[in-house]
SEKOLKOL-362187 format. One record per residue (C-alpha): residue number from 1; residue in one letter; x, y, z. Coordinates in steps of 0.25 Angstrom, whole numbers, plus 5000, padded with zeros to 4 digits. Example, Ala and Ser with C-alpha at 12.3 -4.5 7.8 and 13.67 -1.06 7.14 Angstrom:
SEKOLKOL-362187
+-----+---+------+------+------+
:   k : r :   c1 :   c2 :   c3 :
+-----+---+------+------+------+
:   1 : a : 5049 : 4982 : 5031 :
:   2 : s : 5055 : 4996 : 5029 :
+-----+---+------+------+------+
end
This chain:
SEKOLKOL-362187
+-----+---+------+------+------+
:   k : r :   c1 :   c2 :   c3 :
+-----+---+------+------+------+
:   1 : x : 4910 : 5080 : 5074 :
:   2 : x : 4916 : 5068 : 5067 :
:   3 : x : 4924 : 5059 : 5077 :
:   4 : x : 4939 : 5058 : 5077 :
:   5 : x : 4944 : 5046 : 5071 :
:   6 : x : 4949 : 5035 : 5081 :
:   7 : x : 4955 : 5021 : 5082 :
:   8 : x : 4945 : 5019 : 5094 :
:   9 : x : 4935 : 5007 : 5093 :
:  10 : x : 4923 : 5008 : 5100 :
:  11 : x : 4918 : 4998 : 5111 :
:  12 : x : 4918 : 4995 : 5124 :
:  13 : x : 4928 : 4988 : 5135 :
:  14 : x : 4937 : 4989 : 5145 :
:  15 : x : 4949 : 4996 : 5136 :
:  16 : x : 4937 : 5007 : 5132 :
:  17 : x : 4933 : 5009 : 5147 :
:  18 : x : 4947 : 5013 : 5151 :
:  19 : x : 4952 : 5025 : 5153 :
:  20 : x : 4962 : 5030 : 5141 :
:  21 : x : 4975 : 5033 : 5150 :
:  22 : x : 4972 : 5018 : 5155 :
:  23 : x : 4972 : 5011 : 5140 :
:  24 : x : 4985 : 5020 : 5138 :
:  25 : x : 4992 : 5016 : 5148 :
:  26 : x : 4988 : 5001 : 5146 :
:  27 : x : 4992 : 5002 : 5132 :
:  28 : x : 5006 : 5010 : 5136 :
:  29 : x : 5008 : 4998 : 5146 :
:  30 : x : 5005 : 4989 : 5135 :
:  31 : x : 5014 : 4994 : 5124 :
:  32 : x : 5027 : 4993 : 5135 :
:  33 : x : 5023 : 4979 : 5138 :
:  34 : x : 5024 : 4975 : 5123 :
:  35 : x : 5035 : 4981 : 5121 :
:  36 : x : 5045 : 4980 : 5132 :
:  37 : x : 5043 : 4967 : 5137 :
:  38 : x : 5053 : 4957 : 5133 :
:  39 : x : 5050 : 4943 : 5124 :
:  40 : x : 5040 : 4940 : 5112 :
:  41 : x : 5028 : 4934 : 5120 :
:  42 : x : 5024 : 4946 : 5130 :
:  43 : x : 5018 : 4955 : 5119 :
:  44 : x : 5009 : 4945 : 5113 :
:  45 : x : 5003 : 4941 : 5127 :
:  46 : x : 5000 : 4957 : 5128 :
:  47 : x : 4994 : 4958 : 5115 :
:  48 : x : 4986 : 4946 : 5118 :
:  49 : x : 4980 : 4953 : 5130 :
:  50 : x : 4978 : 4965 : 5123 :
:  51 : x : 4970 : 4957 : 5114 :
:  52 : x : 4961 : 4951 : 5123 :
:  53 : x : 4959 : 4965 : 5129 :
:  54 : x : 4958 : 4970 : 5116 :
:  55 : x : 4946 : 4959 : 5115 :
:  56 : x : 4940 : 4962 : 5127 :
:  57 : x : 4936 : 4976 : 5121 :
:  58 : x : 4932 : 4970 : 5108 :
:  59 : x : 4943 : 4977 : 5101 :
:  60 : x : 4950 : 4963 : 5097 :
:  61 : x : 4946 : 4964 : 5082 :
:  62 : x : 4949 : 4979 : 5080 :
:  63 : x : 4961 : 4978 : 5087 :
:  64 : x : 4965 : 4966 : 5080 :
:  65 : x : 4964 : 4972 : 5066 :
:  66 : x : 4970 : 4984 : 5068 :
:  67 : x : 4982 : 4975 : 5074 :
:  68 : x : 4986 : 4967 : 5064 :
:  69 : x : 4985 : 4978 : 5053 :
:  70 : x : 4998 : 4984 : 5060 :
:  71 : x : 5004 : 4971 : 5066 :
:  72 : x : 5002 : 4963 : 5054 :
:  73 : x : 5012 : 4968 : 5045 :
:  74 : x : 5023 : 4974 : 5055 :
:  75 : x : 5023 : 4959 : 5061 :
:  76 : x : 5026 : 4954 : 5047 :
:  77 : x : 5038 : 4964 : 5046 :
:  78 : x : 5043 : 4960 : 5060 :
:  79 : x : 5044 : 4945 : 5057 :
:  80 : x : 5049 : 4948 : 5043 :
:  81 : x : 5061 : 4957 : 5049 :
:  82 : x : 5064 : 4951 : 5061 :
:  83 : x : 5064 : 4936 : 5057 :
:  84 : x : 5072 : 4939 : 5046 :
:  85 : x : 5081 : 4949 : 5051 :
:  86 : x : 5083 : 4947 : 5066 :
:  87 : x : 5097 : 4949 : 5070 :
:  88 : x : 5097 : 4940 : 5081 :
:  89 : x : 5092 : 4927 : 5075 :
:  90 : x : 5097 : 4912 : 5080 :
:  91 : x : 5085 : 4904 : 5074 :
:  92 : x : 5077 : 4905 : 5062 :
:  93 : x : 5065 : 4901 : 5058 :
:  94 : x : 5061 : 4898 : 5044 :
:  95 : x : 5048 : 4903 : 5037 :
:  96 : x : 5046 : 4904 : 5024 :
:  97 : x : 5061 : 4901 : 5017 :
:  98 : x : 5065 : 4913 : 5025 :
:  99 : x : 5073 : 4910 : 5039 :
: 100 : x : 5066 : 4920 : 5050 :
: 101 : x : 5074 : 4923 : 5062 :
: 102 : x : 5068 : 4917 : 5075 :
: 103 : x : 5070 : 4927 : 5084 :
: 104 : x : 5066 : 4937 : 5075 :
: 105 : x : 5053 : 4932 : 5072 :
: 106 : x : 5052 : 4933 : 5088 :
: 107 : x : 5058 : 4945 : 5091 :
: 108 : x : 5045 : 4950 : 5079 :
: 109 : x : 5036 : 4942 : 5086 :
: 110 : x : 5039 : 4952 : 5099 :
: 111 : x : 5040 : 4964 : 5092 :
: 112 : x : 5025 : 4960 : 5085 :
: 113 : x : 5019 : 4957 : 5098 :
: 114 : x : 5025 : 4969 : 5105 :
: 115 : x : 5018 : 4978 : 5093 :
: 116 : x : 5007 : 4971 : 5092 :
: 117 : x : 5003 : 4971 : 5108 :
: 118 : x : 5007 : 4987 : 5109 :
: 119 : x : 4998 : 4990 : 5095 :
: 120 : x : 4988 : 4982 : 5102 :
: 121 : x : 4988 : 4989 : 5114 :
: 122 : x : 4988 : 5003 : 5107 :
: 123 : x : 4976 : 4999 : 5100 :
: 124 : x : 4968 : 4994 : 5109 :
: 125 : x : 4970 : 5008 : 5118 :
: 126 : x : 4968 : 5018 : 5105 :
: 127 : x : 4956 : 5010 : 5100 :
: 128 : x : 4948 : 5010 : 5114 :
: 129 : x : 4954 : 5024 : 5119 :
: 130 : x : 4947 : 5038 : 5112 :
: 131 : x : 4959 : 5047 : 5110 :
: 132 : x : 4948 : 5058 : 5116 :
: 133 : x : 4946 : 5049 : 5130 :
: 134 : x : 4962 : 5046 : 5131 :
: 135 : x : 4966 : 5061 : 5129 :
: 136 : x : 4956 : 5063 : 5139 :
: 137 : x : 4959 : 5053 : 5149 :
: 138 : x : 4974 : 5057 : 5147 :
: 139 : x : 4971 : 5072 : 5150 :
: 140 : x : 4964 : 5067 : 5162 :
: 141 : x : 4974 : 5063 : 5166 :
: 142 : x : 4983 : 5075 : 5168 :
: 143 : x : 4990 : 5071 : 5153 :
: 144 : x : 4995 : 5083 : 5146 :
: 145 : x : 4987 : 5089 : 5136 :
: 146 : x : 4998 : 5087 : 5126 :
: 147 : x : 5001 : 5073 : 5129 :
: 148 : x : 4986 : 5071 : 5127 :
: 149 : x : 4985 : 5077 : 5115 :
: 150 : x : 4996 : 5072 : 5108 :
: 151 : x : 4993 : 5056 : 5112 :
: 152 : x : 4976 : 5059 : 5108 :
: 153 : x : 4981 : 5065 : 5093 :
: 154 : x : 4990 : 5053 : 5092 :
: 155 : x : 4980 : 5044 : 5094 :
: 156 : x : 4970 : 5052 : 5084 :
: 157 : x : 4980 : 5054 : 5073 :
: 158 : x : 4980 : 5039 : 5067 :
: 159 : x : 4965 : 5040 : 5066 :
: 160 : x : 4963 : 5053 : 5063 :
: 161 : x : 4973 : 5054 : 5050 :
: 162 : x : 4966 : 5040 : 5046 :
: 163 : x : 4953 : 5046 : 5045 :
: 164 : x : 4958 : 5060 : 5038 :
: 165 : x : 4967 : 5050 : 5028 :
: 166 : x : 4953 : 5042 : 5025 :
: 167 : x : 4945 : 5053 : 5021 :
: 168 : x : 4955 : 5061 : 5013 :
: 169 : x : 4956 : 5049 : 5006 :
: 170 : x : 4941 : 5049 : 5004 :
: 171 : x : 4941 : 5064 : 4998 :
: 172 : x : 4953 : 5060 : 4989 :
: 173 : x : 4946 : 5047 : 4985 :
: 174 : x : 4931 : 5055 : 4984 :
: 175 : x : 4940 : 5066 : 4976 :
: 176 : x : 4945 : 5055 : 4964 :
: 177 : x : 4958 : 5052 : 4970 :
: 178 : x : 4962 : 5038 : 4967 :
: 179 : x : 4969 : 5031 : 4982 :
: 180 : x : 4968 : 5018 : 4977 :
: 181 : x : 4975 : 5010 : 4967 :
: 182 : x : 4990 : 5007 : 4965 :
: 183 : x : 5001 : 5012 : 4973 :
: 184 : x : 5005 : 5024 : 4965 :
: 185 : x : 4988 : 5029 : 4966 :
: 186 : x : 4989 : 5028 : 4981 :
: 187 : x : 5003 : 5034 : 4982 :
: 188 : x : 4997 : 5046 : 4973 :
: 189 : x : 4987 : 5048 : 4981 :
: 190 : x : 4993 : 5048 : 4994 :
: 191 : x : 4997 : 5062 : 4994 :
: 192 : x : 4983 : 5068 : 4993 :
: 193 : x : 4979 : 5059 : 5004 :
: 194 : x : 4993 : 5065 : 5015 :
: 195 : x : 4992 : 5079 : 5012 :
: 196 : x : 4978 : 5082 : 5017 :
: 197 : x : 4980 : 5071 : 5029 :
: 198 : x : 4993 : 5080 : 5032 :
: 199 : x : 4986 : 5092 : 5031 :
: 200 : x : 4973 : 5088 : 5038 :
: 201 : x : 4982 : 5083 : 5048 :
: 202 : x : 4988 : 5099 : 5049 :
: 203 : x : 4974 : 5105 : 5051 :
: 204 : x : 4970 : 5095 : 5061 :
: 205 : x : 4982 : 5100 : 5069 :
: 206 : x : 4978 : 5114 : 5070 :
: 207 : x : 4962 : 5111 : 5071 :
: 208 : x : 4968 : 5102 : 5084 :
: 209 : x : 4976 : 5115 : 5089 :
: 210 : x : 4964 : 5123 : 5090 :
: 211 : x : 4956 : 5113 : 5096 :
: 212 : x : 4966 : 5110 : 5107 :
: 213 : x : 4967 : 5124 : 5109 :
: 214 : x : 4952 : 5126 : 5110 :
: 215 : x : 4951 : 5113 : 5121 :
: 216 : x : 4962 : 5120 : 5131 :
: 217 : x : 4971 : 5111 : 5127 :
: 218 : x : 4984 : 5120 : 5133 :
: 219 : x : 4976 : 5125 : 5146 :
: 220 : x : 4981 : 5118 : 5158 :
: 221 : x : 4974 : 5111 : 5168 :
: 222 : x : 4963 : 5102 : 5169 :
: 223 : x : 4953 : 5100 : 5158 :
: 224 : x : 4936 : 5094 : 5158 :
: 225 : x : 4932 : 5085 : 5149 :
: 226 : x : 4917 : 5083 : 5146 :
: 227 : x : 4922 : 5066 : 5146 :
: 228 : x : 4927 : 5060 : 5156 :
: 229 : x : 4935 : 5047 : 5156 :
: 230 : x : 4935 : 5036 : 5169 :
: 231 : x : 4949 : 5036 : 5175 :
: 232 : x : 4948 : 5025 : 5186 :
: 233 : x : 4958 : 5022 : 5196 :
: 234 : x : 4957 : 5008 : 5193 :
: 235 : x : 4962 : 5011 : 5179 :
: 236 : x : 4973 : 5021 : 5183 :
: 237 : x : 4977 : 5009 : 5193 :
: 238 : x : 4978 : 4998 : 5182 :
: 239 : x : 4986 : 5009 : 5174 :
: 240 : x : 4997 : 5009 : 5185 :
: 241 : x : 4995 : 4994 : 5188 :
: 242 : x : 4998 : 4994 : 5171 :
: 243 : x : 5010 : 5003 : 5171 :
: 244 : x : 5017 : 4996 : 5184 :
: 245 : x : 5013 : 4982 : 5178 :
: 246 : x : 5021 : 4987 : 5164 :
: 247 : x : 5033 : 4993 : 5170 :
: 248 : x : 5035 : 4980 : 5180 :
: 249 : x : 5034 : 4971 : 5168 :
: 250 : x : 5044 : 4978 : 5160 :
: 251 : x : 5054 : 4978 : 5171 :
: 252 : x : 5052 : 4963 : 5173 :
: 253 : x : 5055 : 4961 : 5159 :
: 254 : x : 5067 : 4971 : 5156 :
: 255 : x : 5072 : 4967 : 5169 :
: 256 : x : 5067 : 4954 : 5176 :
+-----+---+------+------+------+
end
């Protein structure tokens, strides 16, 4: 049986050893630390100790790459628009011929570093965290089935469409079709490359049905699992410590 597609890079670490709901919730606290703290600096010292966490595991490199594909150009936008069309400018910095706003260019400077921190966060938990183990973990941990399935086939959607839309493109392509070229040919052969993702996507929803339906999924009450993942107290301890240690920050810095 052919493996699901994943964004999960093998190796070994700390971040593979913990348990799933422990990643999540580090990643949840992370996300609300980049986000709702105040001033331009504190994101970046958080995305600079992701990164050398991210090192620590050897995951530097991948995570790297797959960040600046997605920072590179929405940091571009952010400067462009804000430096020149910040409504709340008193000093102006000139680059080019073109006089950018100051505090625009710093208010981009935040937002990039409150997006880049959060998407680092993220990555580093989805490429070290099995969708399998985390819906495991989370119904091991009295998690509704619902909730669990919906967040695993969130996770597996990405992937899994990316590796159906490769190798339909494939049978077009082995079929004569031509994907490459001007803009017109790739528009053109756009459409018989959508309707049978769309449709390959509606017979996965049904194939899915029956298979939650043969697992139990709607009976109630507790489940075995031929694999089972290490829950330490020590790691449901630096969850709380995690969650305590975010929410007094945040109050400090809406209120102190």
């Amino acid at each position: 049986m052919a493996d699901h597609p994943s964004l999960v890079i093998a190796g070994e670490g700390i971040a593979y050893r913990l348990n799933p709901v422990t990643k999540l919730t580090l990643a949840g606290c992370a996300l609300f630390l980049a986000f709702l703290i105040p001033g331009w600096w504190p994101p970046w010292v958080l995305f600079t100790a992701l990164l050398v966490f991210a090192r620590a595991n050897s995951l530097l490199i991948p995570l790297g790459i797959r960040l600046l594909k997605i920072i590179l150009p929405l940091a571009f936008f952010l400067f462009f628009i804000h430096g020149l069309f910040y409504h709340q400018t008193t000093t102006t910095i000139p680059l080019g011929g073109i006089d950018f706003s100051g505090e625009g260019l710093l208010f981009a400077l935040q937002m990039t570093g409150r997006i880049t921190a959060a998407l680092a966060a993220s990555l580093i938990f989805v490429m070290t965290t099995p969708t399998a183990d985390l819906m495991l973990a989370l119904s091991q941990r009295g998690t509704p089935a619902a909730i669990t399935y919906i967040i695993g086939a969130t996770l597996q959607l990405i992937p899994q469409l990316q590796a159906r839309a490769a190798a339909i493109g494939d049978a077009q392509r082995a079929r004569g079709m031509e994907t490459d070229g001007s803009l017109y040919r790739r528009i053109r052969a756009l459409l018989p490359l959508v309707i049978p993702l769309v449709l390959g996507s509606l017979v996965d929803v049904e194939e899915r049905a029956i298979a939650l339906e043969a697992r139990a999924f709607r009976v109630k009450g507790p489940k075995s699992s031929l694999h089972e993942l290490a829950d330490p107290k020590s790691e449901r301890l630096l969850c709380r410590l995690a969650l305590i240690v975010t929410l007094a920050v945040l109050v400090i810095a809406r209120w102190g």
